[in-house]
N, C-alpha and C positions, 0 to 999 in steps of 0.2 A: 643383320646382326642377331644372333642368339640370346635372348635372355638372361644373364648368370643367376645363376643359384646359388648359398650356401654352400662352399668347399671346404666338405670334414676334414679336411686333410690341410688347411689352409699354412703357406711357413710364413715364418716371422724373419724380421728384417736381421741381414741381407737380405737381397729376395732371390732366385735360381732361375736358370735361361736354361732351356734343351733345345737342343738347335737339331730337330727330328726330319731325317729323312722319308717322304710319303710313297716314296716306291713312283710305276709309272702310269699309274690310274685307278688300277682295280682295288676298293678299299681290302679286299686281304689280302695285299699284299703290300702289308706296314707292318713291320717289326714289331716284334712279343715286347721288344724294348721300348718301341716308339706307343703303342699300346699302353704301356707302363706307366710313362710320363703324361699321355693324353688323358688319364684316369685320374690323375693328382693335380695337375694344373690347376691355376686361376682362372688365367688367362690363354686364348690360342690365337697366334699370331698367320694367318695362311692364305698363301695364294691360288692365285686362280687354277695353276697346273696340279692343286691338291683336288682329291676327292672330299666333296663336301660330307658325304657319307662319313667320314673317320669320323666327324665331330661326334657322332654317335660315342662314340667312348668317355668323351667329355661333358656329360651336361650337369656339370655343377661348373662350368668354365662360362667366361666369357669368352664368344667367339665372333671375331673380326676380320674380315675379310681385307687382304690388302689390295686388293685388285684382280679382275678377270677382263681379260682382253674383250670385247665386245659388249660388253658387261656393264660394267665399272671401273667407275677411273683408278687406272694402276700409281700408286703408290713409288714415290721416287725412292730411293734406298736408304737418303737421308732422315726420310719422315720413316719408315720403318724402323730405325735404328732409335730415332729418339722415343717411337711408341715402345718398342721394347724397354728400353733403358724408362722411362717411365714406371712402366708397371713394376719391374724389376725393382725400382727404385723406393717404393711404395712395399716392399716385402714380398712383393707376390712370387707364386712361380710360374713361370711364364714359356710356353712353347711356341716355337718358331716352327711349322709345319713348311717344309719346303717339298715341291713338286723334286722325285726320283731321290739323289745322292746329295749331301748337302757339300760333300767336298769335289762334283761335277759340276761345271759349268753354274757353279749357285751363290756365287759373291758372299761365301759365307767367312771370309777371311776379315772383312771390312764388318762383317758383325761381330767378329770374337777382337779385332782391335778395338771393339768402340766397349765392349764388357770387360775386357782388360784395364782399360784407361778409367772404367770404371768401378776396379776391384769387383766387381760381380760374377761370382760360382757362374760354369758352366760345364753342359756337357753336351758331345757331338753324337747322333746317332744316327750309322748308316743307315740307308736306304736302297732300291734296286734300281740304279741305273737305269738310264733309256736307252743305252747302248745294249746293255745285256739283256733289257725284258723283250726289247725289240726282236732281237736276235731268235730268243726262245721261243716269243707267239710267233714270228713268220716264218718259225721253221729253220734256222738260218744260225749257225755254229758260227759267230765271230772267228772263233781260232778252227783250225783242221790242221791234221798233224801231217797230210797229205799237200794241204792246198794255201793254209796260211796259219804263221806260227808266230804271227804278231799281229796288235790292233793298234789302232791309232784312234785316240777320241779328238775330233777338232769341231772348234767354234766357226760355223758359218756365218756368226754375227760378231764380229771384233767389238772393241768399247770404239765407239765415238769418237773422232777431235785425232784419230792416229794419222802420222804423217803419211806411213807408210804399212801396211800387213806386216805383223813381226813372226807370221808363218812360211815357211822354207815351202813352197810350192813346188818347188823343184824335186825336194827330199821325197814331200809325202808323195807325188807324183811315180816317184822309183821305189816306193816305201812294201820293201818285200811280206804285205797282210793284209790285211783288212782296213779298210776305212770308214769310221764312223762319224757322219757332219752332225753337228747339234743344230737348230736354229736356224738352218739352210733354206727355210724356202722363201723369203723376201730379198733374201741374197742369190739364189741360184744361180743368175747368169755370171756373175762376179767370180765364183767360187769354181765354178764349172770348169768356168774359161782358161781360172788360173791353173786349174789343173791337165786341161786340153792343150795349153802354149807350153807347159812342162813338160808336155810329153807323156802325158798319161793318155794310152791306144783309146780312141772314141766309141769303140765298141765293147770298153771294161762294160761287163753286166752292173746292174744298181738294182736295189730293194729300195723304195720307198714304201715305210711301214706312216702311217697316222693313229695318232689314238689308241696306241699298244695293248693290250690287256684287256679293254674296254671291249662290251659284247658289237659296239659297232667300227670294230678294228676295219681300218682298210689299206689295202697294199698294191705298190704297183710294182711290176719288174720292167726293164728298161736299159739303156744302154747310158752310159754318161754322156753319150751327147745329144740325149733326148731327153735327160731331166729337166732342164728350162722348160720344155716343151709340155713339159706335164705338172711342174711347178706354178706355171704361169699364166695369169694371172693368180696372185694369193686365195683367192677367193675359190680358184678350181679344186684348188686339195689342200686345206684349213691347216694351220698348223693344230695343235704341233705336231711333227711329222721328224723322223728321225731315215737319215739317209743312209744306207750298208751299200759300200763301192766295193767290187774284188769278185773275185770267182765263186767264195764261199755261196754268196744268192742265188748260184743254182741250183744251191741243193734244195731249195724251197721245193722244188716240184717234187721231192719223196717227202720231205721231213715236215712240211707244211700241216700239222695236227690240230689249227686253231679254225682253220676255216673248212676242214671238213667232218667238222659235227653236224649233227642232221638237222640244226636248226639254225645253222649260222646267217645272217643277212634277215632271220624273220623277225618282225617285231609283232611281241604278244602282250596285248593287254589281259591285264588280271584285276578283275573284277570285285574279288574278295577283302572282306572286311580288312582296315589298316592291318590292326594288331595280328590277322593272322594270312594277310599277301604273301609273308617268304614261306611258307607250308608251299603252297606253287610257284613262287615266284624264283628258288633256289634250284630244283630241277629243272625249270628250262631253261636257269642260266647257264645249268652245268650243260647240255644239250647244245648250247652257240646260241639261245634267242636274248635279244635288247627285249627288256619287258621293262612295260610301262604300270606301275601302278594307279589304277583308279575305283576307289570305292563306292559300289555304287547302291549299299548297304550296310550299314552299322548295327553293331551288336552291341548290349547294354544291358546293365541289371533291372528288373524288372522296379515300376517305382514303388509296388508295395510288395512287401514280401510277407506278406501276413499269409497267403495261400499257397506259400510255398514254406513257411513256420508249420502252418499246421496240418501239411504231409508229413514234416522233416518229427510230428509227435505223432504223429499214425504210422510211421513205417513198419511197428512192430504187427498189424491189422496183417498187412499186406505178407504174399508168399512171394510175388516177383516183382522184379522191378526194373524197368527200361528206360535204357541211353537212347533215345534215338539223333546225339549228335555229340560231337566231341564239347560243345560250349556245351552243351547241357551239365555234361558230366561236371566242368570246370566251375558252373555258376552255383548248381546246387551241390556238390562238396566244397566248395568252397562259405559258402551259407551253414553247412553243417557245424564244420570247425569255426565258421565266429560268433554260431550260437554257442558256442564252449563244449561241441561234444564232440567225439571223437567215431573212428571205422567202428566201433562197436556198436552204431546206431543200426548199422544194416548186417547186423548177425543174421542170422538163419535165412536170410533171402538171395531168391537166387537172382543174380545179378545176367543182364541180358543185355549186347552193346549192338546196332545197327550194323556197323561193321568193322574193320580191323582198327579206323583211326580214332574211333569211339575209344575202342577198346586200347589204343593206348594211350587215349587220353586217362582213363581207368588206371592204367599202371603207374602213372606217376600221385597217385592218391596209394599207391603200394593194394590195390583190387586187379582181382582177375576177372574177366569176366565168363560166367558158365556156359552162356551160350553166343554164340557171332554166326551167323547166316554165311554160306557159300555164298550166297549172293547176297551182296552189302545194297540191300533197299528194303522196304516194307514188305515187298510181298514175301523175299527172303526170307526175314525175320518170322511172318506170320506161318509160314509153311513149317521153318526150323522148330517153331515153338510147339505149333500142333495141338493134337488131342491134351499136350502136356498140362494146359490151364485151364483146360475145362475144371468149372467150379471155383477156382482160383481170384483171390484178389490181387491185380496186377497195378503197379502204379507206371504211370509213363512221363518220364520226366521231357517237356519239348520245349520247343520256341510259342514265340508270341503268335506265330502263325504258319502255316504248312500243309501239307497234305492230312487230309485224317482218316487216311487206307490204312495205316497201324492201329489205332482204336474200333476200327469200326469190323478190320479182320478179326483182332482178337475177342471182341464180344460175340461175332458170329462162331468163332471157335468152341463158346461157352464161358469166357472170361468174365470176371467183373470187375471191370477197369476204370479207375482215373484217372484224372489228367491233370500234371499242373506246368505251368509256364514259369520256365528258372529263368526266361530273358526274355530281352525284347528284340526286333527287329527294326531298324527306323531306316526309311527310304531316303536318299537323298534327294534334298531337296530342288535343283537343279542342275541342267549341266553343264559339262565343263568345258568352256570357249578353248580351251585350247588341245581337249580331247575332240571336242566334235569338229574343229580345222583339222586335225593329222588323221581323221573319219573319212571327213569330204575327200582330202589329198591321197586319199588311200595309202597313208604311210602304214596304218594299220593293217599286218595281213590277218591275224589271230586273234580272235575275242574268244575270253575262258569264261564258259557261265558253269556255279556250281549249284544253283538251283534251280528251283521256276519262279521264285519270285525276281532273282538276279535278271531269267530272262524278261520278265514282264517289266523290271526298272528300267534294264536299257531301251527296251522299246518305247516306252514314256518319256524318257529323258533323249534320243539320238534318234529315234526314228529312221526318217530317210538316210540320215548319214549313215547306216548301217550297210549300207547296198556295197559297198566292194570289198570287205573282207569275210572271211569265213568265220565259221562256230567251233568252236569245240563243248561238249557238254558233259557233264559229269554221269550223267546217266542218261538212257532213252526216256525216264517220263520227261527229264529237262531237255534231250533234244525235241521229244513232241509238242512241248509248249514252243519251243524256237520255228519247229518248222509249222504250226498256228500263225504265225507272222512270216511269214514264208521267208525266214532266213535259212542261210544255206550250212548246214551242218554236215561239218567235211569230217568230222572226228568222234567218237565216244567215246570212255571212258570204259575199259571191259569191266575194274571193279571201278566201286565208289572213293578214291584214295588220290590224292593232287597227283601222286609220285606215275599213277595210271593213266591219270590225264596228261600229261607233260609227255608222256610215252606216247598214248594215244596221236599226238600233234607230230611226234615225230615218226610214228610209221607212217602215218601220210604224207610227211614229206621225202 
């Protein structure tokens, strides 16, 4: 459970229910709508088929979990309905996060009777189907105007206690389109069967899609009377798993665009600090890799800032002055403006960024920067800058700790340079039992290091477990420190920028 916080936005009694559809895994793919409501909420109501990730939208919410299969214990629909009606009841506003469409296979008719009964506002908000999302990652048009001009959604899991299936087997059997099973795979032989004794030809082709959307989608193609055989036991192909019966699943083999991105099946660990993982961690998902975040160094403000105060009243001394990293830029302007002054502090100086993500970290301070190296590294820099500083007082804004081939170039250039530390660096302190089992298991193929101290943490902290996957490195002086421990570095970085690294991973694959 999430902590709640203070919600500015808090309503008064009545309280409001949004009964939000979550799409079929991938948190963006939740509605501008559902979005909306997760922003205002009290409370969030969500299951296990929801991406935990949404709650990101929410955190002045409480957020409760009603159940995940394997997990924890799933929530009857009764105790759902009364926890709703509770909070609701109490004034809150209250979202009901439901896995795909809430008006699909989502018993959400027995929640608007029970808000009804209880005069309590509500409101429905779609979501994308598992029938549709299914369709579109495995390549696979439900409808064709050639091949099937209709779909059929059915429940492979009927309610409980029925005497009899109140589905026409015989119909969907002759049913002139597509067929879509929900919840099929602990029932497969039942469901098959009944479709195989109706007369549906045993060699109709099937798509089994799992985990839709999700960078670790997987799919099977098949005949319908060898889904049992692939279903079975539950444990071989997990739900949830959404079943496409009919001709349209051969079009998989042209239209199939999910699993041929150049990183699909890879899992990449990314290294870098929390607050700034999605910087790499977004282009390789956009690429097809499942990336695993684990930090295995943290960035923070330094604890005294008295030596970075009193640059921030020397800057006027100085004629240039260096980024050498995008937190720098962020820690010390950001230090400028809460000692109360403003871009006017670094009038007349020329501004000089390491390389281009320096430099746009620079831009959103509304600075440009005058100079940025063809080659985003120190040597870069020192070559770029040149005879230009001889004589010159340079300041160099850095980290707590790093290489010091930037100071020690620019004084031999003829510089007169200082140095001051806008942040700190802190190692983590140990590691993580369940990074270094998916190490040993080699589930890991990719490890991203963007520095050398990143490579010298992993090595202190995983060590041996390092031995079956490969490197990627942001630069060659960080693959040199990697291959010092003779790990195996399959990748570089050509510039210094995540978006080259994430490339870098995919030309070699």
């Amino acid at each position: 459970m999430i902590s709640p916080q203070k919600n500015p936005i808090a309503h008064t009694a009545p309280g409001f229910v949004a009964l939000v559809g979550a799409g079929p895994g991938h948190p963006e793919l939740l509605t501008l709508r559902g979005e909306h409501w997760l922003r205002r909420c009290d409370v969030v109501l969500y299951d296990g088929l929801t991406n935990a990730d949404m709650l990101a939208h929410a955190p002045q919410a409480e957020c409760i979990c009603v159940g995940k299969h394997g997990q924890t214990r799933i929530w009857t629909q009764p105790e759902i309905i009364a926890e709703t009606l509770r909070h609701a009841s109490e004034g809150k506003c209250v979202v009901r996060l439901k896995g795909g469409d809430p008006a699909v296979f989502a018993r959400t008719s027995e929640e608007v009777d029970a808000l009804v009964a209880a005069k309590i506002r509500y409101e429905i908000v779609p979501g994308i189907t598992a029938a549709l999302a299914a369709g579109s990652y495995a390549g696979i048009p439900i409808t064709h105007r050639g091949i099937a001009s209709a779909v059929a959604l059915v429940t492979g899991h009927e309610e409980p206690g029925k005497s009899k299936s109140a589905l026409d087997w015989a119909a969907l059997a002759a049913f002139p389109g597509t067929l879509v099973i929900y919840m099929g795979v602990t029932t497969a032989q039942t469901w098959t069967q009944a479709l195989l004794d109706a007369g549906k030809p045993p060699e109709t082709p099937c798509a089994l899609v799992r985990r839709c959307s999700l960078p670790d989608q997987q799919q099977i193609s098949c005949r319908l009377d060898e889904v049992v055989e692939q279903l079975t036991p539950a444990s071989r192909f997990r739900p949830p798993v959404i079943t496409i019966v009919g001709e349209v699943t051969r079009l998989a083999e042209t239209m199939d665009w999910f699993r041929r991105r150049p990183l699909h099946g890879q899992r990449v660990l990314v290294t870098r600090p929390a607050d700034q993982a999605d910087e790499l961690a977004r282009p390789l998902e956009e690429l097809g890799a499942s990336v695993v975040r684990h930090s295995v160094i943290e960035v923070s403000a330094p604890q005294d800032w008295s030596d970075v105060d009193g640059a921030i009243d020397r800057l006027p001394t100085f004629q240039t002055i260096v980024f050498a990293s995008a937190n720098g830029v962020r820690y010390f302007m950001d230090r400028i403006l809460e000692c109360g002054r403003d871009l006017r502090s670094l009038a007349g100086l020329r501004i000089a960024a390491v390389g281009n993500a320096t430099a746009a970290a620079l831009s959103k301070y509304h600075l440009v920067a005058d100079t940025i190296p063809p080659q985003f590294d120190a040597d870069g820099l020192i070559a770029e800058l040149g005879e230009s500083v001889r004589n010159e007082r340079v300041l160099i804004i850095r980290a707590s700790r790093g290489s010091h081939a930037l100071p020690v170039g620019l004084r031999s250039a003829g510089a007169d340079v200082a140095e001051v530390v806008a942040y700190q660096n802190t190692d983590a302190a140990a590691a993580n039992p369940d990074i270094a089992a998916m190490l040993r298991r080699g589930e890991i193929d990719w490890v991203t290091v963007t520095s050398s101290a990143t490579a010298e943490n992993l090595e202190r902290l995983y060590g041996d477990d390092l031995e079956k996957c490969r490197f990627a490195a942001i630069s060659p002086i960080t693959a040199e420190v990697l291959r010092r421990y003779h790990r195996r570095v399959d990748a570089i970085a050509p510039t210094a920028t995540m978006q080259a690294l994430a490339d870098a991973i995919a030309a070699h694959e």
